[in-house]
N, C-alpha and C positions, 0 to 999 in steps of 0.2 A: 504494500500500500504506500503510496505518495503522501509527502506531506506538503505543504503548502510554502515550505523555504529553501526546495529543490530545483532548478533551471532545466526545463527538459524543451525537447528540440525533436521534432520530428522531419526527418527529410523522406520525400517519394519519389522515385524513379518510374513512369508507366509508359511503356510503350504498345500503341493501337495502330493496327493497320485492318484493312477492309479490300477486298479486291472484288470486282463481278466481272464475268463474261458471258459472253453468248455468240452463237453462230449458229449459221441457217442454211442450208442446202436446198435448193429448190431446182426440178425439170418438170416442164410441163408432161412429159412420157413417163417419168420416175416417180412423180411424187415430191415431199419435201423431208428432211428432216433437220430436227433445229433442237440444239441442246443450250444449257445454261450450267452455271457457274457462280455461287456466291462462298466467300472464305474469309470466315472474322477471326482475329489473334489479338490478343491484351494480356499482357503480364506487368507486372512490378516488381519493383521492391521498396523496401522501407526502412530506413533507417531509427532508431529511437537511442535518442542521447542526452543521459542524464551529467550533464554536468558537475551536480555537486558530488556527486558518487564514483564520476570517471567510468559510468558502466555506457553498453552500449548494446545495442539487440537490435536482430536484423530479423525481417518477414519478408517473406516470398509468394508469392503467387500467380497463376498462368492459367488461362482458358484459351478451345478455342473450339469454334464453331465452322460446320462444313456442310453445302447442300447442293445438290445436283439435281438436273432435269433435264429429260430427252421426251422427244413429241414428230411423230411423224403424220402425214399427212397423204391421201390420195392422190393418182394424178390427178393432175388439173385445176388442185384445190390451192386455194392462196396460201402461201407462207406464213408463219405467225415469226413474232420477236419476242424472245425473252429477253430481261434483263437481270 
């Protein structure tokens, strides 16, 4: 437990990225087909620094998220877009 005449100091590092794709294949004789792409990543860390005690403690953490989708289509039939 902390007392109240202790200097503490939290630093965070977090790094987020996100990417999407999609692409679409279409012939009027073929048909179409058209897939997607979404991909979230976020991790940290965190420093905690008590100064008057000289301690220090590190936390970590990481997710990440992944989703796909494919769709085809008849000939003749219009293309669709994912994104």
């Amino acid at each position: 437990m902390l007392n109240n005449n202790e200097a503490l100091d939290e630093i965070a590092i977090t790094r987020n990225i996100a990417t999407a794709s999609s692409v679409t294949i279409s012939s009027l004789s073929a048909g179409s087909v058209s897939a997607g792409s979404v991909n979230a990543e976020s991790s940290s860390i965190t420093f905690l620094v008590n100064y008057a005690t000289g301690q220090i403690g590190v936390a970590q953490s990481a997710m990440s998220v992944s989703a796909q989708s494919t769709r085809t289509g008849v000939p003749g039939s219009a293309p669709s877009t994912l994104a």
